[in-house]
N, C-alpha and C positions, 0 to 999 in steps of 0.2 A: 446443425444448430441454426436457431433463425438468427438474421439481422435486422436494423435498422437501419435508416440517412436522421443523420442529427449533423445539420449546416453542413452539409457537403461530404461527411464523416462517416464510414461506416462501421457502425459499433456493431464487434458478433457476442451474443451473447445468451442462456439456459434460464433456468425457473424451474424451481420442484416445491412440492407442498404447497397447502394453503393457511391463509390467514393475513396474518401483519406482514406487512412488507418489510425485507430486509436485502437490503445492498450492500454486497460485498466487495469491496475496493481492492484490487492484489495493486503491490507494488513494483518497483525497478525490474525492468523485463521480464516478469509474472503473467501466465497466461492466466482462463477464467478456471481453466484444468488445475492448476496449483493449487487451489481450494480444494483440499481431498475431500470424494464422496462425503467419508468418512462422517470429518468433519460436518460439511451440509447437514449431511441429516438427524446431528444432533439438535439441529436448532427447526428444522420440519416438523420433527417428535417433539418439539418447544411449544409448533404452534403458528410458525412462520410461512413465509413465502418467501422462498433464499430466491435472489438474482444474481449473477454470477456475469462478469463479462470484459472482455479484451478491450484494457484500453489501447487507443491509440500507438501506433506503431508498435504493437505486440499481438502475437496471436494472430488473428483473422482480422481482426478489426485493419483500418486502413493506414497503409503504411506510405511516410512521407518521404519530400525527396531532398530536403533540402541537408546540405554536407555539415553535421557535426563538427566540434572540435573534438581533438585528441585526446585516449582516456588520460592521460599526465596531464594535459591542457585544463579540463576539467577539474582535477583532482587538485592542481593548483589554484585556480580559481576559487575552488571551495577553501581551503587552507587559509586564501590572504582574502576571500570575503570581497572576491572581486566578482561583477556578471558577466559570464560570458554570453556570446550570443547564440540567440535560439530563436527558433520561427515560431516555437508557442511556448506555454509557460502550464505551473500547476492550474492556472486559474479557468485558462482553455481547456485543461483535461477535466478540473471540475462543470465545465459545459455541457459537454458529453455526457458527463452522467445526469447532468439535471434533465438535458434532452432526452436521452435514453427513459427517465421515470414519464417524461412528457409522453413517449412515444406508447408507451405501455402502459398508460391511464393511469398512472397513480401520482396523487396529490403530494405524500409524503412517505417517505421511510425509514426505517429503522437503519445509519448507514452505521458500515464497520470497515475500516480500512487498513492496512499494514506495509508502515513503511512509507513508500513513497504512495500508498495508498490512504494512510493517513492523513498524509498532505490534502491531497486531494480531498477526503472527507470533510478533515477542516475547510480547505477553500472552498468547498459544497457547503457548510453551514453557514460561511459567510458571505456569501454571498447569492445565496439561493435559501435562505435561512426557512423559507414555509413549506420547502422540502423534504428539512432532515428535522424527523420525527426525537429522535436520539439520537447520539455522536458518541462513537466507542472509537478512538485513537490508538493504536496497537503499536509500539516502537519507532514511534516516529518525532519530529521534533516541530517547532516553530518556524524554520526559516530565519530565524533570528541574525545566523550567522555565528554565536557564540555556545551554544547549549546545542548537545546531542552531536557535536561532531565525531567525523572518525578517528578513531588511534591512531597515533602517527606509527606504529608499528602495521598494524593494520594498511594504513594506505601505501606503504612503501612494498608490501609484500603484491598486493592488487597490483597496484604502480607496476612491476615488475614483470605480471603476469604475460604470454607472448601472448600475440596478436592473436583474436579469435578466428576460430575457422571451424568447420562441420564436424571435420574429422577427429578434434582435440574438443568439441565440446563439452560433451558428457563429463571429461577427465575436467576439463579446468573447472566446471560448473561446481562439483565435486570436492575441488580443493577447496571455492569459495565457503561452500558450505561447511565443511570441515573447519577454515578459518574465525566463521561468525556465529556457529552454532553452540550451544549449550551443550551438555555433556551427555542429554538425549537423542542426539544425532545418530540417526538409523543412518548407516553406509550403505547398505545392500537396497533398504526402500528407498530411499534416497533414489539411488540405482536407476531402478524402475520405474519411478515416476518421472525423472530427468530425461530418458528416453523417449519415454511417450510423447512429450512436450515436446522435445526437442524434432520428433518426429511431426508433431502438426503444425509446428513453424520455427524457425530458425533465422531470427534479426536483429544480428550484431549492431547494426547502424540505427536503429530504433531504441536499443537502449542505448548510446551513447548521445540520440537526440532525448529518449527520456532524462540523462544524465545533465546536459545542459539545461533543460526545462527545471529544473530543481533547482538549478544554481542561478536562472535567471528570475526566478521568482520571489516575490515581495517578501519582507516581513510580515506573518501573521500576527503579530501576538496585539494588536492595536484590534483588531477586526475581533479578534475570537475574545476580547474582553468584553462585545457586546453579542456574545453567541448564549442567548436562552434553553436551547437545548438541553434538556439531561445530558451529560459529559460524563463516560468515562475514560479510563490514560492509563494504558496498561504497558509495561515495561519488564525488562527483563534485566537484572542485574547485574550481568556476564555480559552484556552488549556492548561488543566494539564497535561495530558497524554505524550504529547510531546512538551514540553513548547514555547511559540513565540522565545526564541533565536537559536529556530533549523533552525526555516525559515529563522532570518536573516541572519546565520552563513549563509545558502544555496545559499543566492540570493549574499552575499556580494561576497562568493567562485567561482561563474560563471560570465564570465565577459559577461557585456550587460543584465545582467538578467533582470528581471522585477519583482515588489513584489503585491502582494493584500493582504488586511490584512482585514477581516472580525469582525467587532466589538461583533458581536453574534453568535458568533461561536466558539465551543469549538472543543471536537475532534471527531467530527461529519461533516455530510454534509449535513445543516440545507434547506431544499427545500424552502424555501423562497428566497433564495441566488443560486437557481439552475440555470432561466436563466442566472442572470448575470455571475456568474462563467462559462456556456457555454459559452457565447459570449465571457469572457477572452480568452478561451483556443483556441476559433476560430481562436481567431485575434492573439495569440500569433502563432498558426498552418499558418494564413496565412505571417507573417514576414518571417517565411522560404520559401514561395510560390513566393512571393518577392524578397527575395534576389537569 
């Protein structure tokens, strides 16, 4: 897969089909592989140009050195709405991506993000606002500190989880899933895609520095009240991980947004629900083509 240098940074990252650009944001220790084929090329057969690519300290992309805090440390920090420290923040990894469209000619695009991928989408439209074409926000929240946190049952189980290692990842990867997924949770593909992943990179300390960069990042919802963008806030009702009032904080915070709220869905991206969420993200892509 090729890369880029975006300020020092090396982003690895794919591209298939042509047309409208579309940037695909994965979140909390997500490679650009997480985005199943599958799914891509629903939205190629759309019309698009899917980009697909590792953020910072995940995947290929380049990974830092500086010592995380502790997953508790963190997990309490988000609880009592304290910053921990971190050596960069969501609004750094949204650089990356504006760089990354620099690097690859394109003026603007179509972004979609999940999660901690959404963050970043958001912090891409506000602050790179002649970038993002459309903004589809997938289970993610404001930053706010108050809206979309995790279940306190939820984080005491994580809380709990042992220390990561090679050999136990597949298994814990598995249980997390298990924990935050809707009642579409494939065990067996699950399986096989967590392997693969886990086969083309493997950094535990990367995502507990993604884990800080979230906690150490601003409130959005001041920024995303002046985001023009088409906005959709798509959420899943079953979501502990990042609870339904992140979405709504999200969608109330951008004016004109638009919300989908999936009954069976937790904090996953249940394929039952894939056409229809492409055909959102289309028609929310095409209200910008529109105006």
């Amino acid at each position: 897969m090729p890369s880029v240098e975006v300020h020092g940074t090396t982003i690895e990252y794919d591209e298939r089909g042509e047309g409208r650009p579309l940037l695909l944001v994965m979140g909390l220790s997500g490679q650009l592989v997480d985005w199943p084929d599958d799914f891509v090329d629903l939205f190629v057969t759309r019309g698009f140009r899917v980009i697909r690519f590792d953020n910072r300290d995940a995947g290929l992309s380049t990974e830092f050195s500086w010592e995380p805090p502790s997953r508790w440390r963190t997990l309490l920090t988000l609880l009592f709405r304290r910053k921990p420290r971190a050596g960069y923040d969501i609004d750094d990894m949204a650089g990356d991506a504006a760089g990354l469209l620099d690097r690859l000619g394109i003026p603007a695009a179509h972004v979609v993000g999940v999660s901690m991928g959404g963050m970043i989408a958001q912090a891409l439209a506000i602050g790179h606002p002649s970038r993002v074409a459309s903004l589809t926000s997938i289970m993610s929240n404001t930053g706010d500190g108050k809206n979309g946190r995790i279940g306190p049952r939820l984080m005491l189980k994580v809380g709990r989880m042992g220390e990561p290692t090679l050999e136990a990842a597949v298994d814990q990867t598995l249980f997390v899933g298990r924990l935050v997924s809707g009642p579409h949770f494939d065990e067996e593909q699950v399986r096989v895609m967590v392997k693969q992943s886990i086969a083309r990179s493997y950094r535990p300390a990367g995502v507990a520095r993604q884990m800080a960069a979230i906690g150490a990042s601003p409130d959005r919802t001041a920024g995303l009240a002046k985001v023009t963008a088409p906005t959709l806030v798509v959420h899943g009702l079953l979501d502990q991980l990042v609870r339904l009032s992140g979405g709504i904080a999200t969608a109330k915070a951008v004016p004109g947004s638009r919300m989908l709220v999936f009954p069976d869905m937790g904090h996953d991206l249940p394929r039952p629900r894939w056409e229809e969420l492409a055909d959102a993200i289309t028609a929310n892509a095409d209200r910008a083509s529109a105006g």
